[in-house]
N, C-alpha and C positions, 0 to 999 in steps of 0.2 A: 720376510724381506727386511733387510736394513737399510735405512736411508740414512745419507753424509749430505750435511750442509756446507756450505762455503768454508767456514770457521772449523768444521772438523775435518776437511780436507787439507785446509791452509794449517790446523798444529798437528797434522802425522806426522812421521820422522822422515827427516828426506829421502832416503832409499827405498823406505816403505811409497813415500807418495808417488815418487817418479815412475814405481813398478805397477801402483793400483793404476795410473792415471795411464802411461802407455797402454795398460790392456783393456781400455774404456772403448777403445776403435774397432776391437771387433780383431779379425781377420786379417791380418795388410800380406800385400806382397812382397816376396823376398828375390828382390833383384841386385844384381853387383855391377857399380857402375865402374866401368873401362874409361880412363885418360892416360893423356900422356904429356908431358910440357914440349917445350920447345926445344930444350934439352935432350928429350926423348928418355926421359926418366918417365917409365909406367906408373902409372897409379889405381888401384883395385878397391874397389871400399862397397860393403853391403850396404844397402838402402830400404826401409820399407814400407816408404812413402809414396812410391812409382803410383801415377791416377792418368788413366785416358782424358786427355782436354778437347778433341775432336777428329772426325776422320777425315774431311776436307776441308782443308790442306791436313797429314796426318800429324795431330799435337799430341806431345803425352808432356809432365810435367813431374816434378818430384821435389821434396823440404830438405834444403842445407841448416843444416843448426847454425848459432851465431859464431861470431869472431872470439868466440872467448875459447875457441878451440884453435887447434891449426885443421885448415880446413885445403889441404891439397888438391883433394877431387874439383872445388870451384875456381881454384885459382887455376887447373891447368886446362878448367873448358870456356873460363875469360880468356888465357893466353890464346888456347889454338883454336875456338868455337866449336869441337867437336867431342864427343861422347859415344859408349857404347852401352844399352844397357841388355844385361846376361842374366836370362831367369836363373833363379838357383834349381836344383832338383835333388832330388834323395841321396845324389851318389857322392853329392860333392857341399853336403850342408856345413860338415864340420869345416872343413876349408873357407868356404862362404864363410861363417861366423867369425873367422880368425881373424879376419882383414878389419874387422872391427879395434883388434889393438892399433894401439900408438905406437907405428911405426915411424922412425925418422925420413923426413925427405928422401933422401938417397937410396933408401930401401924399396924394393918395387916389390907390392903386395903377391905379385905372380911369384915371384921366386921366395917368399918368405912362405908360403902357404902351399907350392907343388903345385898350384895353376899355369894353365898354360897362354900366353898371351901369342895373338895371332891376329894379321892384318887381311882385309878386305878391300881388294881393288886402290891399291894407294890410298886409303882411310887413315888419318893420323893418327886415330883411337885405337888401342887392342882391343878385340872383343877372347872373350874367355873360350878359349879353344870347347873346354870339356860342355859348353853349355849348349843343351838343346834347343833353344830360341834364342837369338841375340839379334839387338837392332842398331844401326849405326844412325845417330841421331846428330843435328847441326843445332846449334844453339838459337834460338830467337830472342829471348830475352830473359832476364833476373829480375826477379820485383820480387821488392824489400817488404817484408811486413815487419811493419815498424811498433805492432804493440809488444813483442816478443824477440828480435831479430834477427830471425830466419829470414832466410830466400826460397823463391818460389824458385825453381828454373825449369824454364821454360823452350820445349827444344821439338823439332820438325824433323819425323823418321825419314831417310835418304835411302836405308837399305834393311832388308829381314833377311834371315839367313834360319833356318828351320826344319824340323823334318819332314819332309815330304808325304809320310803316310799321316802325321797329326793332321792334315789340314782336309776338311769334309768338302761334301759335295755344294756348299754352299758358303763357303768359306769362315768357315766358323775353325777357328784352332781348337782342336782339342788336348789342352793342357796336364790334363792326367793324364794321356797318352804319353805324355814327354815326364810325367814323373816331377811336372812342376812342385814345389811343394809351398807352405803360407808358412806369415810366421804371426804371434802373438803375442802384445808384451815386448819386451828386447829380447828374448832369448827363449821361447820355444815354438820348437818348427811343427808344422804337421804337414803330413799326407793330406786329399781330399777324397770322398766321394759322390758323385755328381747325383744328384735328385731329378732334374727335369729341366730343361729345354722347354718353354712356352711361347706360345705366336703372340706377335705385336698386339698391345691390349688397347683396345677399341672401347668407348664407354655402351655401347648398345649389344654386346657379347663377351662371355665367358672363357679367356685364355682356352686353347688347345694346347694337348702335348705336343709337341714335335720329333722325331726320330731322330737319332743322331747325324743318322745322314741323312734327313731328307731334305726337302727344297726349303729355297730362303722363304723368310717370312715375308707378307705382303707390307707393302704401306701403309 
């Protein structure tokens, strides 16, 4: 095993460090979040930051990089408060990956990439037609973390749209049933496969397995 200290982390070369350091987190999701301005110029951009923040009221959250980019995705979900975000899955990774270029304002990631954008019930956001779970989320709030200059954003699911056989008798999604996939690093995607399902862990007993479909776990 090799170990890096602050100092040989801090003289890598920066494409090296930016690449060791992204893939320090393990696993992240690979989501594409849907806006749209006021103009109704679409905007599509991979994220793989997306973190559940709680389920009542339902919170999820996701990291804007700083202003030293152009950062369209957050200016059009300050304009119009709304978002959509669209797992990626196997079929549409490379597409997903693309919306990572720097494309100009005016250019709508859907039509640069063959993604399809599509509205739910009057929702200002596109959510990605081709995507197997997509959520229409409303803004609550941005907070700045000020050691680095990212934003937190912070936003309340309104709507899920999904496939009907992923979701178990307990309501647990089942995500490799939809062919979600993870990514690691900036730029490599994987498949998953699922190990075990275990019941809420009590300090006075030993996890059980749980069935894919069996009943929810207790409290």
């Amino acid at each position: 095993m090799k170990h890096f200290n602050q100092k040989e982390l801090a003289d890598m070369e920066n494409e090296a460090r930016v690449k060791f350091i992204n893939s320090l987190s393990g696993f992240k999701s690979a989501n594409l979040i849907g806006t749209s301005s006021r103009r109704n110029e679409d905007n599509l951009a991979i994220i793989s930051s997306v973190v559940h923040l709680g389920a009542n009221p339902p919170l999820i959250g996701f990291i804007m990089r700083p202003h030293s980019v152009s950062r369209h995705t957050l200016e059009n979900i300050e304009e119009t408060g709304v978002y959509t975000i669209n797992h990626v899955h196997t079929g549409i990774v490379k597409q997903a990956h693309q919306t990572s270029a720097r494309y100009q304002r005016e250019q709508s990631e859907f039509e640069q990439t063959g993604l399809t954008p599509a509205r739910y019930d009057g929702f200002h956001a596109p959510y990605v037609e081709e995507s197997r779970l997509s959520m229409g989320v409303k803004l609550v709030e941005v907070a700045s973390i000020t050691h680095n200059g990212t934003e937190f954003v912070i936003g309340e699911i309104q709507w899920v749209r999904t496939e009907e056989s992923a979701i178990l008798d307990d309501g647990f999604i089942d995500i490799e049933a939809l062919e979600t996939v993870t990514v690691s690093g900036l730029d490599r995607y994987h498949t998953t496969s699922g190990l075990c399902r275990l019941s809420y862990a009590k300090p006075d007993r030993e996890p059980t397995e749980i069935p894919l479909s069996g009943p929810k776990q207790d409290d």
